[in-house]
C-alpha positions in Angstrom: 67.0 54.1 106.5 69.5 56.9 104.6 72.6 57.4 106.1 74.3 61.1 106.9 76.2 60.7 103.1 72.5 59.9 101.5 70.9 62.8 103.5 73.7 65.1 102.2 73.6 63.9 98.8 69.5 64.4 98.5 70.0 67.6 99.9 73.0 69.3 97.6 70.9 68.1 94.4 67.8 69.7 95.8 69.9 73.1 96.2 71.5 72.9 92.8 67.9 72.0 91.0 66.1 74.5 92.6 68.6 77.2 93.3 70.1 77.1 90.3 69.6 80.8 89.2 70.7 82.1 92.8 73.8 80.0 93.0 76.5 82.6 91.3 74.2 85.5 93.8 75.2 83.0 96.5 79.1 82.3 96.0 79.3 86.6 95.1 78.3 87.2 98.5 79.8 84.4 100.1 82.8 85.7 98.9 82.5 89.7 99.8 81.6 88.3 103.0 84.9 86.2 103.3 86.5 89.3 102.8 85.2 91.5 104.7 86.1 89.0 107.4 89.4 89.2 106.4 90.0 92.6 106.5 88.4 92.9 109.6 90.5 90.1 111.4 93.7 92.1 109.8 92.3 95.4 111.5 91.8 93.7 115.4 95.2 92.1 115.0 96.8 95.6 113.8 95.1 97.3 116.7 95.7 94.8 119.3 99.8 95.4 118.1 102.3 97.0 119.8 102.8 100.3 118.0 106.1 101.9 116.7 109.1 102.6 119.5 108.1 106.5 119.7 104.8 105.3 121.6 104.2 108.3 124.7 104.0 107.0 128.1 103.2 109.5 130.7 105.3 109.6 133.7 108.1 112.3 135.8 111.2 113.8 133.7 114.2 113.2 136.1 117.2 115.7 135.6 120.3 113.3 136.3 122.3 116.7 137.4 120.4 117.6 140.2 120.3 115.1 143.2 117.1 113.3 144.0 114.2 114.9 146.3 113.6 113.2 149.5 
């Protein structure tokens, strides 16, 4: 019986003899596709951020002259 090593081995020489042609096509996308990734994992984390210290948060302006409302 083959073994999982075997298996593997039967199975890259079968790519590589009869993908021969398509195997640059392959690694070209394989690698636009690593960076698209990329550069969409950078985006989420950038996004997900905190942003700069001049961020707006909505809320009531409180004059510190005139005494507070009851």
């Amino acid at each position: 019986m083959f073994g999982l090593s075997e298996l593997a081995m039967i199975l890259i020489v079968v790519i590589v003899v009869l993908g021969i042609k398509k195997l640059p096509e392959l690694a070209r996308s394989a690698g636009k596709a690593t960076r698209i990734f990329k550069s969409e994992t950078k985006a989420l984390k950038e996004q997900d951020a905190p942003s700069a210290p001049g961020k707006v948060v909505s809320g009531t302006v409180i004059n510190r002259d005139q005494p507070p409302r009851s």
